[in-house]
C-alpha positions in Angstrom: 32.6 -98.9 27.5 36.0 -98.6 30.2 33.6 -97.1 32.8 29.9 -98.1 33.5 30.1 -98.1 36.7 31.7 -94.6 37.1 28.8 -93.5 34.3 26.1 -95.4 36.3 26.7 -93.4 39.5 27.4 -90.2 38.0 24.0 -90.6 36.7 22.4 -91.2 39.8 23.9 -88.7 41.9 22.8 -85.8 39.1 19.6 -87.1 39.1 18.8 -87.0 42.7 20.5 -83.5 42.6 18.0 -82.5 39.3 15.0 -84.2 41.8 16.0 -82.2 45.3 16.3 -79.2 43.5 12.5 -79.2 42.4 11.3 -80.6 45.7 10.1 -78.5 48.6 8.7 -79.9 51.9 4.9 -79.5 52.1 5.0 -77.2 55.7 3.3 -73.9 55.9 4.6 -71.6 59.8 1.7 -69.2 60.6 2.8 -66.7 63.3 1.3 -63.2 64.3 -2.1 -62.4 65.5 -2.9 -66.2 66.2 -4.7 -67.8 69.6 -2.9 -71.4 68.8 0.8 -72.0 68.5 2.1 -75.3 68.6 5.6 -73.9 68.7 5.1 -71.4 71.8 8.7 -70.6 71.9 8.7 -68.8 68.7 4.8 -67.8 68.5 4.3 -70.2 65.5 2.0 -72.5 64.6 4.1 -74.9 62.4 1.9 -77.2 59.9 3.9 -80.2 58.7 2.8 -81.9 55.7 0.8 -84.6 57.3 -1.3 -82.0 59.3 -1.6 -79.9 55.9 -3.0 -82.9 54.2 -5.4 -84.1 56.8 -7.4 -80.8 56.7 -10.2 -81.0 54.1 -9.5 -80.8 50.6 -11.3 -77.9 48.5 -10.6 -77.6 44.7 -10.9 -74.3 42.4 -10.9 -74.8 38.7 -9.6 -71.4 37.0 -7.4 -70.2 35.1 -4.5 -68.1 35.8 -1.8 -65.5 34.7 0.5 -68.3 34.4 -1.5 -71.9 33.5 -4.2 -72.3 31.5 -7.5 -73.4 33.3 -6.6 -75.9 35.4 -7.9 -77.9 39.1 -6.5 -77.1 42.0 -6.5 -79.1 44.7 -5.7 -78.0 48.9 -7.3 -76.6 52.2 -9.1 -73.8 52.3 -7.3 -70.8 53.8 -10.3 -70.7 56.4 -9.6 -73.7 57.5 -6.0 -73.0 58.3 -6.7 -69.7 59.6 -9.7 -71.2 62.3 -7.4 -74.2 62.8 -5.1 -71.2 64.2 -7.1 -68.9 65.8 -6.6 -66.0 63.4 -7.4 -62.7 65.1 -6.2 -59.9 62.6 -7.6 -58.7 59.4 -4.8 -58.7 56.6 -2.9 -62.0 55.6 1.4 -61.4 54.6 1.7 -63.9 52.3 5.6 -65.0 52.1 7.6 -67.2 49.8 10.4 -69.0 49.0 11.4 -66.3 46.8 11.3 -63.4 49.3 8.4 -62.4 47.3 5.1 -61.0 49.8 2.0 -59.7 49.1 -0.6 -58.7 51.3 -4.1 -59.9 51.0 -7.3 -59.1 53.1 -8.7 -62.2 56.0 -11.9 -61.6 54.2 -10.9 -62.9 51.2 -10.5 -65.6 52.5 -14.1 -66.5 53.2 -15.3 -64.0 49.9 -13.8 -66.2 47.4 -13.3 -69.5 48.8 -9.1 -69.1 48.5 -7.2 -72.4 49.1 -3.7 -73.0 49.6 -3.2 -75.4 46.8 -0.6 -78.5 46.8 -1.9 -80.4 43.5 -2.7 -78.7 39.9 -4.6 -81.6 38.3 -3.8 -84.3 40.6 -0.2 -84.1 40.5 1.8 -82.2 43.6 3.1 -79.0 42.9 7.1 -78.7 43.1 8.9 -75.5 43.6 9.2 -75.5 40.0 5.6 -75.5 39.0 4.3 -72.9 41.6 4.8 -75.5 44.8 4.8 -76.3 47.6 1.7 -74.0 48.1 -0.1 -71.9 45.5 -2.7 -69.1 46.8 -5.5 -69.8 44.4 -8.6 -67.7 43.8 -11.4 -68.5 41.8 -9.9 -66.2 39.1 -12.6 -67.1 36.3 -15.4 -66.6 38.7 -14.7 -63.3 39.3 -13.5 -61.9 36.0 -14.0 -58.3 37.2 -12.2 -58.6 40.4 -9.4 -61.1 40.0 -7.7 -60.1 36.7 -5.4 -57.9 35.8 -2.4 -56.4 37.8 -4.2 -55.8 41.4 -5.9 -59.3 41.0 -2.8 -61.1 39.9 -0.8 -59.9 42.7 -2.9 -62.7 45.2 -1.8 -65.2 43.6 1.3 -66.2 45.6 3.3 -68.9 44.9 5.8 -71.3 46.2 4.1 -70.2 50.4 6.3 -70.9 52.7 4.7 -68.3 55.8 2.2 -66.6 56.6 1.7 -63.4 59.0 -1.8 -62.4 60.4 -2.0 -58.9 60.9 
């Protein structure tokens, strides 16, 4: 082979580009109808991963439009939203995607919702519904959480939140 070397590296550099590309810092900004900010010049209260991680872990085991009945693992959105001082009564969920959806602050006690890192133990990437997946306990509450209207929670790849 004239150019192992050249191969070697060519290698390398696709593979960290392949790895990048499916990884998505673990942060989550909260802004809106909030009493704490730790960013007071933009009215934000910016969780990095570390902060994210040290809040209590809560898992949901369920199954969803997209994965078959699976754990997941993350803090409960009642945590976040009292670590914040949430004063408002509907949640804009936004993602990396430009997708939002709208969801109620009560659901957030109701069902037990967490913003899920891990499915199964493993980290979620941008590519498998990460860095943040809204989860409800879908199988729970057949009734409620299927179908379109229930489907529509389940927002993935978070990267904001707006209380309302």
């Amino acid at each position: 082979m004239r150019y192992p070397k050249a191969l070697l590296w060519a290698f390398l550099v696709l593979a960290a580009v392949a790895r990048s590309a499916c990884a998505a810092p673990l942060t989550l900004d909260v802004r809106g109808a909030i009493t704490q900010t730790n960013d007071a010049a933009h009215s934000v209260f910016h969780f990095p991963e570390a902060e994210l991680l040290a809040l209590p872990a809560h898992s949901i085991t369920t199954s969803t439009a997209w994965t078959p009945k699976s754990t997941f693992t993350g803090p409960s959105l009642s945590d976040v939203l009292a670590k914040v001082g949430a004063r408002g009564t509907m949640l804009e969920i936004h993602t990396l995607d430009d997708y939002t959806c709208t969801v109620p602050v009560t659901d957030a006690a109701k069902y037990g919702v967490i913003l899920a890192h891990s499915m199964n133990g493993k980290r979620l990437k941008v590519s498998d519904f990460g860095p943040l997946f809204l989860i409800y306990p879908r199988d729970a509450f057949p009734a409620e959480l299927q179908g379109a209207v229930g489907d529509a929670k389940f927002a993935w790849q978070i990267k904001s939140i707006v209380v309302k």
